[in-house]
C-alpha positions as CSV (number, residue, x, y, z in Angstrom):
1,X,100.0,111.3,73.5
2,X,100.8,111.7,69.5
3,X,104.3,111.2,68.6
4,X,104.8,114.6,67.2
5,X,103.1,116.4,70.0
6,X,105.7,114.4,72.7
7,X,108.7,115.4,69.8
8,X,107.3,119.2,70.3
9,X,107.8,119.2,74.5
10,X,111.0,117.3,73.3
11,X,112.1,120.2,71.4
12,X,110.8,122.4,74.2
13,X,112.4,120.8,77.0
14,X,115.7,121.4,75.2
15,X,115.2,124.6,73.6
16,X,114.4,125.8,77.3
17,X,117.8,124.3,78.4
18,X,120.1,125.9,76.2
19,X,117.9,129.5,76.9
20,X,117.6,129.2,80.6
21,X,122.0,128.5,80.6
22,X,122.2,131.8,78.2
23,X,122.5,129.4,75.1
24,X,125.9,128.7,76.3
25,X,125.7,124.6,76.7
26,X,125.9,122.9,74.0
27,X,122.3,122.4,72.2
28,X,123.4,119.1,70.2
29,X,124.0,117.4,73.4
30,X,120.9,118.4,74.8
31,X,118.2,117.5,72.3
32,X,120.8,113.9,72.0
33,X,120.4,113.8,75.8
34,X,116.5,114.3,76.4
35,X,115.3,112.1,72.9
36,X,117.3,109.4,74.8
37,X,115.8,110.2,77.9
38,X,111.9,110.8,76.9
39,X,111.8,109.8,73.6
40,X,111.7,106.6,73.6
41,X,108.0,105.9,72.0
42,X,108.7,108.7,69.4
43,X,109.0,107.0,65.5
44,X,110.4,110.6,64.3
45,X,113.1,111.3,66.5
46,X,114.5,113.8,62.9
47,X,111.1,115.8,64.0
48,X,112.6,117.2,66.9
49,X,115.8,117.8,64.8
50,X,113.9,119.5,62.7
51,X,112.3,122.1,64.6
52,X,115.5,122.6,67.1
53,X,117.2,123.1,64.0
54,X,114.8,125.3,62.1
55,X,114.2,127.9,65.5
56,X,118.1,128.0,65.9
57,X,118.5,128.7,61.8
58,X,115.5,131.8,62.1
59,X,115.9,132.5,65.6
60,X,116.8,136.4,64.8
61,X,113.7,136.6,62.3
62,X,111.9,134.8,64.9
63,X,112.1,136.8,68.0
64,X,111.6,140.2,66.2
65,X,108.5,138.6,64.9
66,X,107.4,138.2,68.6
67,X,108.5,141.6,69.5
68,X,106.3,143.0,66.7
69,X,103.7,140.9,67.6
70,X,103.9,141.6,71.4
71,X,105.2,144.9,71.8
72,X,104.4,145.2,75.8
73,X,106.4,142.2,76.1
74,X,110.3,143.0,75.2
75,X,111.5,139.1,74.4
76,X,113.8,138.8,77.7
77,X,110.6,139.6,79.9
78,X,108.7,136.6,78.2
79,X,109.1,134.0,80.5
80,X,111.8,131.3,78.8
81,X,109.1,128.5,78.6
82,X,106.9,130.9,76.9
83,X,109.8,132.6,74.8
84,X,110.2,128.9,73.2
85,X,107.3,127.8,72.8
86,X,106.4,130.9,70.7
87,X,109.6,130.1,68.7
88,X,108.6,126.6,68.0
89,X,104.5,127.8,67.0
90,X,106.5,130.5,65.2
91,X,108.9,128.5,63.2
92,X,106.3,126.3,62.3
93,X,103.6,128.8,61.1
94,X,106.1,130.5,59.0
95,X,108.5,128.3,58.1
96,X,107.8,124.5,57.9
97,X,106.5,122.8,55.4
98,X,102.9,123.4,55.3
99,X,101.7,120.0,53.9
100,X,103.4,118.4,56.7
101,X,102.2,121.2,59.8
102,X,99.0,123.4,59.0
103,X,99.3,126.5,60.2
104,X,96.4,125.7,62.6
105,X,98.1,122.9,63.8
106,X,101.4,124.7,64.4
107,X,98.8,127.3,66.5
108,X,96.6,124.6,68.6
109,X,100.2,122.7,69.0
110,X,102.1,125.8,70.6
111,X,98.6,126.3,73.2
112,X,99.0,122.6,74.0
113,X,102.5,123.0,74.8
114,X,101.3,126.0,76.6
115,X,98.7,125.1,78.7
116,X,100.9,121.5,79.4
117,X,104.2,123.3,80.4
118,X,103.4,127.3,81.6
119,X,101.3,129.1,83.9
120,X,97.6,129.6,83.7
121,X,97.3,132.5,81.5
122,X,100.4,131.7,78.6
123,X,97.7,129.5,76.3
124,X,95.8,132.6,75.9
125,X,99.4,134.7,75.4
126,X,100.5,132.1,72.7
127,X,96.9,132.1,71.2
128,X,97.3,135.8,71.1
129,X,100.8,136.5,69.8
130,X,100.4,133.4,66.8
131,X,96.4,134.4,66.1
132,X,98.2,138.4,65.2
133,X,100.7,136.6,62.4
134,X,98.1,134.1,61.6
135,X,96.1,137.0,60.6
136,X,98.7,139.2,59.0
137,X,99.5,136.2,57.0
138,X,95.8,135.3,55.9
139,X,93.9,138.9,56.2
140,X,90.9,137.6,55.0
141,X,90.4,134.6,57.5
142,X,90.1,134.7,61.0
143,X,92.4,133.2,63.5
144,X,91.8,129.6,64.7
145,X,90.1,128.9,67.7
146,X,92.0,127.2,70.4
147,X,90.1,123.6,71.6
């Protein structure tokens, strides 16, 4: 598995955490906790850093985007893993450096995360909710296909 794709479930795993305990532990200790614990064959541990960081930072911005996006789906009925792994696909389709995460990357990397770590229908729910801002962002392409 790709270094950045095991940073992403990284950033999952403890983005998940902190949700599931009503972001009341403390995050820092977390993400310290599981890049210790499974992150031992990542070179980029400042990856992870950088998306935990970036979600947290645009979090607000982040879930209304969602909300817009999925409008059946009021953000505390998405299911927490799904929740976050929307974040992280969000945060980096909108605002990571591009030259550094595609914004079809940032797509097929949130359904990898999906179809790894949720239930059997979330890939096509994160495909979904990303492929609506992918197009709003690019109006005159159409949105990736997942592999």
């Amino acid at each position: 598995m790709a270094t950045r794709h095991i940073a992403r479930s990284i950033a999952l795993q403890s983005l998940y955490e902190w949700d599931f305990y009503n972001k009341e532990k403390d995050l820092t200790e977390i993400v310290e906790r599981n890049i210790k614990e499974f992150g031992a064959g990542i070179n980029e541990p400042d990856f992870v850093w950088r998306i935990v960081k970036g979600v947290i930072e645009h979090i607000k911005d982040i879930d209304k985007v969602i909300e817009k996006a999925a409008p059946a789906w009021p953000i505390n009925q998405i299911s927490i893993v799904d929740r976050n792994i929307l974040r992280i696909g969000l945060y980096e389709l909108l605002y990571a450096d591009k030259a550094e995460v595609p914004e079809k990357v940032a797509i097929n990397e949130a359904i990898e995360l999906a179809k790894n770590y949720s239930g059997g229908n979330s890939s096509k729910f994160v495909n979904g909710v990303l492929g609506t801002v992918y197009k709003e962002l690019n109006p005159k392409s159409q949105a990736p296909n997942p592999k």
